[in-house]
N, C-alpha and C positions, 0 to 999 in steps of 0.2 A: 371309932373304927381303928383297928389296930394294923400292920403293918400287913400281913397273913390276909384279912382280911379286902384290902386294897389291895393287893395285889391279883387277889380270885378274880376283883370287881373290872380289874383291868384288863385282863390277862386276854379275854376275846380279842382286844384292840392293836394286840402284837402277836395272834397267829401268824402272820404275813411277813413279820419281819424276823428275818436271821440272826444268829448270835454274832454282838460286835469280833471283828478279828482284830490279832495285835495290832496289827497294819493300818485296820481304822482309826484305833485306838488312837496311836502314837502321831498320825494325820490328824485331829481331831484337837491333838492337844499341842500342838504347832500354833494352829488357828487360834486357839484359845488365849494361847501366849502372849499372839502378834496383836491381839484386839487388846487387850491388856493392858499395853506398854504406852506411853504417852508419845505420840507422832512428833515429830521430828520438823526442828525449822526448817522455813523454804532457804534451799540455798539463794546465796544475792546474783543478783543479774548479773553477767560477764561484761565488763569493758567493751566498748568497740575496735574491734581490729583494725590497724592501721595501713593504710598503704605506706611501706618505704620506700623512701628516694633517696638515694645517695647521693649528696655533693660534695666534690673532691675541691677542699681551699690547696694553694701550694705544688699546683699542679707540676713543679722543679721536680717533685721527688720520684722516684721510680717506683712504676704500681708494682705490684705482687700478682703473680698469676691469682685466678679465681679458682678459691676454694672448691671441689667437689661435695657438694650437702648428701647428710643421710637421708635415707627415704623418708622417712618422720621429718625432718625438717622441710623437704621438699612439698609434703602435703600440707603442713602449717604454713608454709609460702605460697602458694597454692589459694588457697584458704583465705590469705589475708590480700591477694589480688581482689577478694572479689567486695569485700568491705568498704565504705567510706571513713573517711578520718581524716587525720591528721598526718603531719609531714614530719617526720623524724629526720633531721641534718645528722650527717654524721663527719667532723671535723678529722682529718686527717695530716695537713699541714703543717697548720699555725695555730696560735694559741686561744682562738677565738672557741667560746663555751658551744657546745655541741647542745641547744635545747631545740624541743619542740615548740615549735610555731603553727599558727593559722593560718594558712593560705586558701585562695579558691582553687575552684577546679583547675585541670591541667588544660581544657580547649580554654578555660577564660585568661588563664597565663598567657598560652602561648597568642592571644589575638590581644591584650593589649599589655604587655612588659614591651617594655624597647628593647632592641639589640645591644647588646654590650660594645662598644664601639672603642677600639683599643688606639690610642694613641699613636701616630706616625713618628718613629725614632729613626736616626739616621742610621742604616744598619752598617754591622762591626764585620770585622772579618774573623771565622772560623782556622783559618788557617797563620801557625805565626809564621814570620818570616823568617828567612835563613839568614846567618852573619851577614852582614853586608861587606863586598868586597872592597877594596882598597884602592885609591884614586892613584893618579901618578905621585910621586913624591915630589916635594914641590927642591927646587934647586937642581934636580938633577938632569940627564940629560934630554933634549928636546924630542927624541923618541922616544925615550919614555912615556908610556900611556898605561892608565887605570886598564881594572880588570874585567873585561865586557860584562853584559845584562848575561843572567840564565835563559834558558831556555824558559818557554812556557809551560808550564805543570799544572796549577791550579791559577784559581782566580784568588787576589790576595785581598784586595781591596775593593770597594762599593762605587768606584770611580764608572763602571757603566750602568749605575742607576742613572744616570745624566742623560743616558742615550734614551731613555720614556719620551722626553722632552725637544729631542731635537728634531725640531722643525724649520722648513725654506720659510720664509715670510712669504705670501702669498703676495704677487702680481699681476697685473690686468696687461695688455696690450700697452706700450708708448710710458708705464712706471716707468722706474728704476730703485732698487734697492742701493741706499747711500749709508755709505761710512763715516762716523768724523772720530776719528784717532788724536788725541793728544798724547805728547812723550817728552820724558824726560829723563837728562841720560849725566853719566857720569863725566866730569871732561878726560878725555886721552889726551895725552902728548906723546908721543912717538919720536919725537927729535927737537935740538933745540931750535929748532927753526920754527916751531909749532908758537902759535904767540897765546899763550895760556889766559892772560888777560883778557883778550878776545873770544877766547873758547868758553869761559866760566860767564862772561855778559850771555853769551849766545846763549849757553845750555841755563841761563837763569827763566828764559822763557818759553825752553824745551822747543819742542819741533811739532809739524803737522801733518796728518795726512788728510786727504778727501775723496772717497772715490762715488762712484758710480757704476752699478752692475744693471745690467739691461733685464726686461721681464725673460727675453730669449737672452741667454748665455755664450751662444754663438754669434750675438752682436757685436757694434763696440762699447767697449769702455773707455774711462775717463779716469786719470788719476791726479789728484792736485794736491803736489805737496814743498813743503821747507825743511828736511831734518835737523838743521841747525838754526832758526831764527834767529837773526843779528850775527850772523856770520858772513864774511864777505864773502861771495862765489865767485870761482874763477871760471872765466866762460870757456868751453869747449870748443878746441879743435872742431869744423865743421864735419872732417870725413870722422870723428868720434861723437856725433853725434847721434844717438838711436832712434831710429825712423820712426817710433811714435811719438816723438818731442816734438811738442806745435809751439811750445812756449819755456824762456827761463834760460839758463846761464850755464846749468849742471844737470847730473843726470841727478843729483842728489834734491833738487831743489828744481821747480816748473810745470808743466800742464802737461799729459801724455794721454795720447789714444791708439787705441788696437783692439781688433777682435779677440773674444774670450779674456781679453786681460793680460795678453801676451806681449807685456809693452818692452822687451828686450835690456831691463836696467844692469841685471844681472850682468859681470861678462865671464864669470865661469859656467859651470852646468848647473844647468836648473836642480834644485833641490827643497827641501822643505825649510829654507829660509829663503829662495825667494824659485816658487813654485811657477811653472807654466801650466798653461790647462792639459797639456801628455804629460807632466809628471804627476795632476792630482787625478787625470783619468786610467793612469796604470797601476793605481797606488790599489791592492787587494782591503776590498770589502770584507773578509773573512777579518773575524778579531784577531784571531791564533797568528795568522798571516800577516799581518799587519803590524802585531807586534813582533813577529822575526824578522820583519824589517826594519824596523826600529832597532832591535838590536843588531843587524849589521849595518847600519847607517850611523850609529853613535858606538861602534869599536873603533879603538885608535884616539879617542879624545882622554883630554887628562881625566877627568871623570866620567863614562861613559853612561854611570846609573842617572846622575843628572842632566846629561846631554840629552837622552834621550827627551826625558819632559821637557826641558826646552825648544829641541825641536818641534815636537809635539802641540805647544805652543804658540810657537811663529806659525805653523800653519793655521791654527785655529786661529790667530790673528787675524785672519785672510777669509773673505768671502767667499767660502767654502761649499757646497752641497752638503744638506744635513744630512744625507747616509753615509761622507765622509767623517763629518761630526760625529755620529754616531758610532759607526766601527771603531775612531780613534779612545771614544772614552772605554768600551768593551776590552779594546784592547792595553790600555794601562792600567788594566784590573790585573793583568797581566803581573804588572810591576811588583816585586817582592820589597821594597822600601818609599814606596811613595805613599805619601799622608795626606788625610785632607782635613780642611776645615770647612767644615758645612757653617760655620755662622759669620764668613769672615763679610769685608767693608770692602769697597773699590776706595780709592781716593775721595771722587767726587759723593762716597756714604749709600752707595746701592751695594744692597744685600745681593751676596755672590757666595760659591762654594769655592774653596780656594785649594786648587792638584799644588800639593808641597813636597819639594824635596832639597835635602840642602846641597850643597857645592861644593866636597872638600877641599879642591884642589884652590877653589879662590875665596872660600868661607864666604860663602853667600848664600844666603834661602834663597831657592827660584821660587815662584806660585806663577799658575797662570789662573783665572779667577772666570768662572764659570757664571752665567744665568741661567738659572734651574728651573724657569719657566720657559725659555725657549733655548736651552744647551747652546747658545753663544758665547763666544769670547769675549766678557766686556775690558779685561783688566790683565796685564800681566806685570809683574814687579820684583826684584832683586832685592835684598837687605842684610846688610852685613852681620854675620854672624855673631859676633862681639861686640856691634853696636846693634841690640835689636832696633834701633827706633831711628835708624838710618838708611833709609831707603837712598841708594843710589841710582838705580834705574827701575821707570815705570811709565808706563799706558793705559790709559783711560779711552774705552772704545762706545760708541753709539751706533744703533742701526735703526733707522726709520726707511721711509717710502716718498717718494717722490714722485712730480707728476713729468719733471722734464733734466734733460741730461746739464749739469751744475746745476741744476738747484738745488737748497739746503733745506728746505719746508713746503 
């Protein structure tokens, strides 16, 4: 059968159907193409998206504001919130390698990591201090006085982190909070009349004090002391005798009792070396205030920058109320030259924070020496400038609880 031939025989079988058009044609032969051609590898699986965290090492440095992302990158952020993975560090800092790590989830961190728990430092001060001003000049004339404290401005020093701590000792009915003060002092001679030999045995076994504060403050009190041990006392005129002396020879040395501690030894006005309970009850609670009294109380001295903490001092010396305590260290934060030593010793080796500032008019470090568990005074001491390791004057202070007035335990 020839071409002609099949064709006839077929031809019934495509009455029905229409002549191809280009259009099918060139459709037709697409298809033909694409069946054709050898299929195509599977592309490989995509990585899993990761959640990133940023952790910033070196936190010193100063961030950068946050980029504004394009919208393409914000749906790829997007995108990758909602994945599981891995944790991409990203080192900003220091020189430690920026890799990815395995970590768990973020509820399983945050319920069992511990808190980072950052070391307790003695904090510095931000602000420095200004020149310090000039004592009196030593030889010249006796009105001559140093250049007073400034005003208060800023806080300079960490000197009222003390005030966290300062607390009353807690009393029952019929206590007494007791003092035992040990001291020891440089010898003076003042005239030749002074028998120095005498003075140097005396002060080789320093002096004492012992008191006794009532649970009520508006009691009496009791004070027993010697300033000079193995020094002779000379006895006192009767009408120069102070009405709270029951016992002893001087006012310097014997037994005294008085309500609030008012035992009259003083015989000029009451002040913060020897305090009545009106002068520590008028004395402002405010820091600010407190320390502008300080600085009109220590103008007029050869060096008034260290008179101040001295003063400052002797009172804390003294069986004081811890919100006086308190305000007074708030308030030589005040101070633009005073230093401290947060790890210094008392004599007798109890850990104390030591308020330092030097003397220039008689070259001497003052400290008065802090307990940072309970902001009491245990320790105050003097040390020659040029001889560091010559302590000339100093006190060693205790405070415990009693159950009866003189007793020691």
């Amino acid at each position: 059968m020839n071409d002609l031939e099949l064709d006839e025989a077929l031809a019934e079988f495509r009455d029905d159907v229409p002549d191809m058009t280009e259009d099918a044609f060139l459709i037709g032969r697409l298809r033909l193409q694409a069946a054709a051609e050898p299929a195509p590898e599977p592309l490989p699986e995509p990585n899993p998206l990761v959640v990133v965290r940023v952790e910033t090492f070196g936190t010193s440095r100063r961030r950068s504001p946050p980029r504004r992302l394009t919208p393409w990158l914000t749906v790829a952020a997007a995108a990758a919130v909602l994945a599981v993975g891995t944790t991409l560090v990203v080192n900003t800092g220091d020189k430690r390698p920026a890799t990815p790590v395995d970590e768990p989830s973020l509820a399983t961190t945050l319920s069992s990591s511990p808190p980072v728990v950052q070391p307790v430092l003695p904090p510095t001060t931000s602000f420095p201090s200004p020149p310090r001003r000039p004592a009196a000049a030593k030889g010249g004339p006796k009105s001559h006085t140093g250049a007073p404290l400034p005003a208060p401005t800023v806080v300079y020093n960490a000197a009222g982190n003390l005030a966290v701590n300062a607390t009353d000792v807690p009393l029952t009915p019929g206590q007494y909070l007791y003092m035992e003060r040990r001291e020891w002092m440089r010898p003076i001679v003042s005239s030749e009349n002074d028998n120095r030999e005498e003075l140097e045995k005396a002060l080789g076994n320093g002096g004492f004090w012992h008191e006794w504060v009532p649970a009520d403050r508006s009691g009496t009190w009791q004070l027993t002391r010697d300033m000079l041990i193995g020094y002779g006392n000379q006895p006192l005129p009767e009408e120069q005798r102070p009405r709270s002396q029951i016992s002893g020879l001087s006012r310097s040395e014997g037994t005294f009792q008085a309500p609030k501690g008012d035992y009259g030894l003083h015989l000029g006005a009451s002040d913060w070396r020897s305090p009545t309970s009106d002068f520590i009850a008028g004395l402002p609670r405010d820091p600010k205030a407190l320390y502008q009294k300080l600085v009109k109380d220590s103008t007029g001295n050869y060096d008034p920058t260290a008179e101040a903490l001295s003063m400052a001092g002797e009172l804390l010396s003294r069986p004081i109320p811890a919100d006086i305590r308190a305000a007074l260290f708030k308030a030589l934060g005040y101070h633009p030259w005073l230093k401290i030593d947060w790890a210094a010793k008392t004599r007798d080796g109890r850990a104390a924070v030591a308020l330092q500032i030097d003397n220039r008019f008689i070259d001497h470090l003052i400290e008065v020496l802090i307990d940072p568990a309970t902001g009491q005074a245990i320790s105050t001491r003097e040390t020659q400038l040029y001889h560091p390791r010559k302590v000339d004057d100093e006190t060693t202070t205790k405070w415990s609880v009693v159950n009866s007035l003189g007793a020691t335990s």
